[in-house]
C-alpha positions as CSV (number, residue, x, y, z in Angstrom):
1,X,0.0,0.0,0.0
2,X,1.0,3.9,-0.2
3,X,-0.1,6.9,-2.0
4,X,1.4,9.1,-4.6
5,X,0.9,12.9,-4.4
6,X,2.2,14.5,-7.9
7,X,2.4,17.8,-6.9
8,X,1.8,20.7,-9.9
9,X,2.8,25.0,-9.8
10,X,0.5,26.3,-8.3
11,X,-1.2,30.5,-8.9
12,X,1.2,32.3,-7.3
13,X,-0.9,35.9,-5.4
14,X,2.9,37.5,-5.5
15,X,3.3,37.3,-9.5
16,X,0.7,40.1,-10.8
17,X,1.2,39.3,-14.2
18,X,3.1,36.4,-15.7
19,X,2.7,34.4,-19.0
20,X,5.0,32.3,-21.0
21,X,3.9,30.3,-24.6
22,X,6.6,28.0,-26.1
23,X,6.5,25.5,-29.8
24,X,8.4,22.6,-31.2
25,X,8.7,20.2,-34.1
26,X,10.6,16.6,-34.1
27,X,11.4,15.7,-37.3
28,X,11.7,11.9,-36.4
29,X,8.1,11.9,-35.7
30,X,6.9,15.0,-37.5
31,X,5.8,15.9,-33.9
32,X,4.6,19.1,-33.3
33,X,4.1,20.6,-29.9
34,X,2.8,23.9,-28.5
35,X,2.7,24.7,-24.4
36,X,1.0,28.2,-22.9
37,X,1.0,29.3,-19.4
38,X,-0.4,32.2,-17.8
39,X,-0.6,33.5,-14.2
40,X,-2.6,36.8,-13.0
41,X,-3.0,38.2,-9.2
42,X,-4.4,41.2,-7.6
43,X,-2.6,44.3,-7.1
44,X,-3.2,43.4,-3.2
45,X,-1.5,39.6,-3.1
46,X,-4.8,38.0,-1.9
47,X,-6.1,36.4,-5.0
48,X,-4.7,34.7,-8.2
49,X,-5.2,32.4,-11.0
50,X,-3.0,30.4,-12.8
51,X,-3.7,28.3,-16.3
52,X,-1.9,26.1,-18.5
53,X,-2.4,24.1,-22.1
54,X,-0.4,21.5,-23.4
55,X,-1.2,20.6,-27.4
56,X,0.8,17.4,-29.0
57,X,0.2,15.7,-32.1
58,X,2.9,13.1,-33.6
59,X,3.2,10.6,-36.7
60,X,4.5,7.5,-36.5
61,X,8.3,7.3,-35.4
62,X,11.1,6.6,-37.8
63,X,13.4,4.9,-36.2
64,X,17.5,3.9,-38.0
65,X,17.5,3.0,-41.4
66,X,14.6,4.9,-42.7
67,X,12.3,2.2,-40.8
68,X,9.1,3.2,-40.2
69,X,7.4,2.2,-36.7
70,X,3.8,1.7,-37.3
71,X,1.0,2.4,-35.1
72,X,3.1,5.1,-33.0
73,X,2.0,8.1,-33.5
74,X,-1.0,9.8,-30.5
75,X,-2.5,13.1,-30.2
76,X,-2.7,14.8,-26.6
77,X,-4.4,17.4,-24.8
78,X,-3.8,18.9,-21.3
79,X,-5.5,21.7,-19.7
80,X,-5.1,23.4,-16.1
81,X,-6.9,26.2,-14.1
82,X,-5.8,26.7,-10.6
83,X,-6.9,29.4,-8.3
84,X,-5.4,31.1,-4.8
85,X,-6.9,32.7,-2.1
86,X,-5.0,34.1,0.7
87,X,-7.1,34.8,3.6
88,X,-4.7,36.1,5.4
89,X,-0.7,36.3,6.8
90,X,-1.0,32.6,7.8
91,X,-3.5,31.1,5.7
92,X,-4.5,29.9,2.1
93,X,-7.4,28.6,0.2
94,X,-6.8,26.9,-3.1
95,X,-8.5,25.5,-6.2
96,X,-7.9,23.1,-9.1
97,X,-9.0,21.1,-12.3
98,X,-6.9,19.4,-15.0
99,X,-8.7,17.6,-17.7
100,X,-6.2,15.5,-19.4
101,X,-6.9,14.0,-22.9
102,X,-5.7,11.1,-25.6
103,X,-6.4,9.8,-28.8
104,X,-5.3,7.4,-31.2
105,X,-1.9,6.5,-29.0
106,X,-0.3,3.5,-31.1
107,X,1.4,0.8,-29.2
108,X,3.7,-0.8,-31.1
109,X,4.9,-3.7,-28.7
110,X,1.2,-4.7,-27.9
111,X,-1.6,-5.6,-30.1
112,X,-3.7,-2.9,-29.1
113,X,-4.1,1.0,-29.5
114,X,-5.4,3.3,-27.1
115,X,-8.1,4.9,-28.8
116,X,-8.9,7.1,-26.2
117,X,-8.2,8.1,-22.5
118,X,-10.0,11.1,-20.2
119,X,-8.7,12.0,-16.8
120,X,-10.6,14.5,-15.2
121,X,-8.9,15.9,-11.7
122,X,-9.7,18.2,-9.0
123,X,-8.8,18.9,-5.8
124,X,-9.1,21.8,-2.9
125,X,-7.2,22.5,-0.4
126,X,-6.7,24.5,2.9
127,X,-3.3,25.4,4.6
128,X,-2.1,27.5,7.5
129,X,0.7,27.8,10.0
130,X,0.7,28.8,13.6
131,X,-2.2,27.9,14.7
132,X,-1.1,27.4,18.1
133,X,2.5,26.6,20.4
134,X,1.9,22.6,19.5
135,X,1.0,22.7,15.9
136,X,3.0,24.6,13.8
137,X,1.7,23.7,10.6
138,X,-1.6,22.0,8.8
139,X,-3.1,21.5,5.2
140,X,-5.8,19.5,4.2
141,X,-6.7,18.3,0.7
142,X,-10.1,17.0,-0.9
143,X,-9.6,15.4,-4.1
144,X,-11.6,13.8,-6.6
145,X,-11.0,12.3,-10.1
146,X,-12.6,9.9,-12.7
147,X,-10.4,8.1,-15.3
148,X,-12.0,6.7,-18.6
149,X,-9.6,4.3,-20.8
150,X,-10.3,2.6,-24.0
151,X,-8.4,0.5,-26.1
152,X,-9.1,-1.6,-29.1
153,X,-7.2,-3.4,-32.1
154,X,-9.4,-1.4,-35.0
155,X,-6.8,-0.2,-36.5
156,X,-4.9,-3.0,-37.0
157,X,-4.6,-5.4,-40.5
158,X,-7.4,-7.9,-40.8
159,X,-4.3,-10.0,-41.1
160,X,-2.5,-9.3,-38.4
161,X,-6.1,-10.2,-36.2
162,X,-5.9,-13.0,-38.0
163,X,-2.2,-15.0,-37.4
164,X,-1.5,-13.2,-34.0
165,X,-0.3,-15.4,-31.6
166,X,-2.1,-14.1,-28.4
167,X,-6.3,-13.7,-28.9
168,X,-6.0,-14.5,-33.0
169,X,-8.7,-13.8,-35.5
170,X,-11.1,-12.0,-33.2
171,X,-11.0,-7.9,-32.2
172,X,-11.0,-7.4,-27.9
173,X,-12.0,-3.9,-27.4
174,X,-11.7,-2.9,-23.9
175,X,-12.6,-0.1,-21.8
176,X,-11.5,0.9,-18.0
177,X,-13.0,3.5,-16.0
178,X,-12.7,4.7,-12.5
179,X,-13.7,6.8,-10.1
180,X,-11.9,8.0,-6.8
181,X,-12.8,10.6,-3.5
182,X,-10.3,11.5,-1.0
183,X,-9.1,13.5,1.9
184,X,-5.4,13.9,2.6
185,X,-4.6,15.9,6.0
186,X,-1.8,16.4,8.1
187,X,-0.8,18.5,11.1
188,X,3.4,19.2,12.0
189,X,4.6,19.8,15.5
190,X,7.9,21.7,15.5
191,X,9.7,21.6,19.5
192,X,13.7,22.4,19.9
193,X,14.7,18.8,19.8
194,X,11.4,16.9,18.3
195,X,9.2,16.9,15.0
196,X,5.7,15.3,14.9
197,X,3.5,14.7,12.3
198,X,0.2,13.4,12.4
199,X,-1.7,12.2,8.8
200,X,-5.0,11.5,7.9
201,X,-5.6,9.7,4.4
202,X,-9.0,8.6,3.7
203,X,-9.9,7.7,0.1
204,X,-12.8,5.6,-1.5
205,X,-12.1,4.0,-5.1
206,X,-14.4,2.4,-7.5
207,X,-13.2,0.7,-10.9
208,X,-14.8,-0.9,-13.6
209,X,-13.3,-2.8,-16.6
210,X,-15.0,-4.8,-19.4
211,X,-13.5,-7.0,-22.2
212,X,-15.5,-7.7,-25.7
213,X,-14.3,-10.7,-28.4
214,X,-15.5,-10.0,-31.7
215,X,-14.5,-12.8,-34.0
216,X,-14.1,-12.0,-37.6
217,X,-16.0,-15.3,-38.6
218,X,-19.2,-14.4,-37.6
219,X,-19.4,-16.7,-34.7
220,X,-21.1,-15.5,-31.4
221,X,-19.5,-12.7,-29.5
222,X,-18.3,-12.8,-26.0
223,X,-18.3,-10.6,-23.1
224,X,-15.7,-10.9,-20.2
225,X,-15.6,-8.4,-16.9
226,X,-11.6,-7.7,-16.3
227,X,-12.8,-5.6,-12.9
228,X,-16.3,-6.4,-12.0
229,X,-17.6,-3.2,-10.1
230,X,-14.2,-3.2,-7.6
């Protein structure tokens, strides 16, 4: 068991006006890539509001030799809007949502593509610092997120279904979704020769994931739960 917190930049109420936009291109994938970011606060530091893009789309990779690597290419989307509030010297209020989107992201190892993948992610959260002589310090985060991820082999050769080793002659599409709520909390207490730290983490998760076989030949299709309503 454990937990991973990815943290992100978050609007910064010191930064009145900030903004940065940035391109590229890869030729080895005729990749091309543009990135935005913006930050605006209040003349008086107590409110702010950050937001970022991300845009990627890519062809398949050539890899040595001129050789072509089929079914690698994806297109990508990320988008951010966070928001500060400072209530006052000692404390914070804050806000945010990412939505997170994929297409069309070729595998080349497996024999599936993801056709498409949604993360939607929020959170808010509360920190402030001396609240009294025993606790120095204390946040506390609600979060919430739902996760949708599809893949399928109908992109690939009727061939290739056909003489694979692994699931031949039939397509599998699969989707995955889930679905989780949580509250992360902890207070610190600072002494001259001691640190505590107490830490709350409640979360509740629900998954789903289904599994259909389509074979080419007409015969019956079949239906298989990979996560039954976990």
């Amino acid at each position: 068991g454990g937990t991973m917190n990815f943290v992100t930049q978050h609007a910064d109420v010191s930064t009145p006006l900030f903004y940065r936009a940035e391109g590229g291109y890869e030729s080895v994938s005729n990749l091309r890539r543009a990135r935005a970011e913006a930050n605006i606060a209040t003349t008086n530091e107590r409110f702010a509001v950050r937001a970022t893009t991300s845009i990627k789309r890519s062809n398949d990779y050539w890899a040595g030799n001129a050789t072509r690597i089929n079914n690698s290419g994806y297109a990508k989307e990320n988008y951010l809007l966070d928001a500060a509030w400072r209530i006052n010297g000692s404390s914070q209020l804050g806000a945010m949502m990412i939505a997170d989107a994929a297409r069309n992201i070729g595998y080349p190892a497996l024999i599936m593509d993801a056709s498409k993948t949604m993360a939607y992610i929020g959170a808010m959260e509360f920190k402030t610092t001396g609240i009294s002589e025993q606790i120095s310090q204390m946040n506390c985060k609600l979060y919430w997120n739902t996760v949708e991820h599809t893949m399928d082999d109908y992109k690939r050769s009727v061939d290739e279904v056909r003489t694979r080793v692994i699931m031949p002659n039939m397509y599998m599409p699969m989707v995955g979704t889930s679905q989780t709520t949580g509250l992360l909390a902890n207070a610190t207490s600072v002494a001259e020769s001691s640190l505590v730290k107490l830490t709350v983490d409640m979360y509740m998760l629900n998954a789903n994931a289904t599994m259909r076989m389509i074979p080419l030949d007409n015969k019956p299709e079949m239906f298989l739960h990979n996560l039954g309503d976990i």
